[in-house]
C-alpha positions, 0 to 999 in steps of 0.5 A: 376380353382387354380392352383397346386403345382409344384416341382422342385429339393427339393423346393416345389412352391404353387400357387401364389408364385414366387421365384428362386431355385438353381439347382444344376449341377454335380460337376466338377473334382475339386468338385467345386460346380455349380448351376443354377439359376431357376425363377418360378412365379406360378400363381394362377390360372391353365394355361400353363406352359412356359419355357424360356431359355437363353445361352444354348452356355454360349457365347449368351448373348442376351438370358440373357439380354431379360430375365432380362428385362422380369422379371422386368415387372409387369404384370408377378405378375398377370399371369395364369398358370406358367411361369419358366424362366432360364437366364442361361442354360449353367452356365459353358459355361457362366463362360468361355464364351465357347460354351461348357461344361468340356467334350466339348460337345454340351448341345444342342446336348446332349439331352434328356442325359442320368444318366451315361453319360459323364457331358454334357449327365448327365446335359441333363437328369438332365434338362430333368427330372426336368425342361422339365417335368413340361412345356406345351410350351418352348422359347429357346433363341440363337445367333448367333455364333462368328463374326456371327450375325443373323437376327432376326428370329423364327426357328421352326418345323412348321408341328404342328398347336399349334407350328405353332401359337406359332411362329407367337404369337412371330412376329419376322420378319421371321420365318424358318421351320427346321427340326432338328434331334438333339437338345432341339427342336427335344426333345421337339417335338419328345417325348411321350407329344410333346411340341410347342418349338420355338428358338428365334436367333438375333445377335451375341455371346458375344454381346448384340443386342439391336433391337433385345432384345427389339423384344425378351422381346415383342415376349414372352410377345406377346407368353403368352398374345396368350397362354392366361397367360396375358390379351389379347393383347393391344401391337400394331401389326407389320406386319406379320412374313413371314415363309420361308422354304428353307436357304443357306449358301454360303461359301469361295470358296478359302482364303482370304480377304473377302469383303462382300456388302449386309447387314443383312435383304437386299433382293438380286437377283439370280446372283447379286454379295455378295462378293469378296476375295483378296490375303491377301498379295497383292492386286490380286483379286481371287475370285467373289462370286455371289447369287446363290438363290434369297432371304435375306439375314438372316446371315452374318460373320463379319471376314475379313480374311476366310479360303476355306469353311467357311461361308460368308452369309446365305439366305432365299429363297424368292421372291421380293415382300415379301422380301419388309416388311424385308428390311422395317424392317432392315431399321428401325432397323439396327442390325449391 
């Protein structure tokens, strides 16, 4: 069946075409213009509709790089349905390289946004209705935060069948059931039309992971070769994602220096020791922290100075033998 045209902002796209649009944003107090860049390749013939997004925190700059190499493969000229990628969801954030827009809000929290808001709630509805209005499917890329660096993994509500088989489509080592009640994938999945949305996170903020990147641009193209807008799949299979569905954060129990022993990906026992804190101005040792799940470890902060309650490791619950594929895995593609 031929495909439709599709509008977005003032630009009409036929099938078959394949251009960038420039959306633009609402203006800033010094009426300085922002816009940002859209890219739809609109197939032929009727299919899906995927959004992928990157840098919705202007400092994830993962998202970005997997973006620019996906449009560069050439078998996106051939795809069914539509396929409308946005590198850079966020624009002021990437501009300052902050995290969040001039009212110093959350984009991510500030969906689905309101028309009188404040310029993160505006910018919100203002996606909303001319971005996610259109898609069937959607893959929003994160990172870590700074001085974090994330295992590369899926997170996802996985209650649905289609989100489901969306994430393992993906195939990153892991995936985690969530439950949020804010955010893009709250919208996505709670609104009058559900749409399976899956969040990609690998590495760090302000710095490119390059294991990670690589499994990013092979995941979505594994994603629309399972959604069928791509030949079937010829990519050689890695093993099954593992889906988990309880994590932790274990935090500084008292400041510090903090020396932190597993690495990202390695599984660690209930009770084995995940870290020591010293007095920074003498050599006594505080504190001893120990696992207080077993599991792997997903998450790791990369600072060696920690204030009481800041975050150390983050681990999923699993037992040994499945942690084996992951620690497999990291080994062979170290991401710190």
């Amino acid at each position: 069946m031929k495909n439709t045209p599709i509008k977005i902002g003032n630009i009409t796209i036929h099938p078959g075409e394949r251009i960038t649009v420039a959306l633009p944003t609402p203006e800033l107090y010094t009426c300085t213009p922002i816009y940002i860049p859209i890219h739809v390749i609109h197939g032929k013939k009727a299919g899906p509709t995927l959004l992928v997004c990157g840098a919705m925190h202007g400092d994830e700059v993962n998202g970005v790089a997997i973006i620019q190499r996906l449009l560069k493969l050439r078998q996106l000229n051939s795809i069914k349905g539509t396929l409308i990628v946005v590198p850079t969801i966020n624009m002021y954030g990437m501009i300052t390289m902050s995290r969040n827009l001039p009212d110093r809000r959350d984009l991510d929290g500030s969906f689905p946004g309101s028309e009188s808001g404040s310029y993160a709630s505006r910018l919100a509805y203002f996606l909303t209705q001319e971005i996610f209005s259109h898609i069937t499917h959607c893959i929003d890329l994160h990172t870590g935060e700074p001085h974090i660096t994330k295992f590369p993994q899926i997170k996802t509500c996985t209650e649905t069948l289609e989100t489901k088989e969306l994430a393992n489509h993906f195939q990153a080592p892991v995936i985690i059931n969530t439950k949020s009640e804010h955010g893009l994938l709250w919208l996505l999945h709670r609104n009058e039309r559900p749409i399976p949305t899956i969040i990609y996170e690998t590495g760090e903020a302000l710095r490119l992971d390059e294991k990670g990147i690589t499994m990013g641009v092979r995941g979505i193209v594994r994603v629309m070769k399972g959604l069928q807008m791509l030949a079937p799949l010829t990519i050689k299979k890695t093993p099954k994602s593992i889906e988990l569905q309880k994590e932790f954060w274990v935090r500084a129990p008292s400041s510090g220096l903090c020396e932190i022993f597993p690495k990202i990906g390695k599984y660690v026992k209930k009770g084995s020791l995940l870290a020591k804190i010293f007095d920074p101005f003498g050599t006594e040792q505080r504190e001893e922290i120990f696992a207080p799940i077993e599991g792997v470890v997903i998450a790791k902060n990369h600072l060696p100075i920690l204030n009481e309650g800041e975050p150390i490791l983050q681990i999923a619950e699993m037992k040994a033998v499945a942690a084996r594929s992951i620690e497999t895995w990291a080994e062979d593609h170290p991401v710190e």
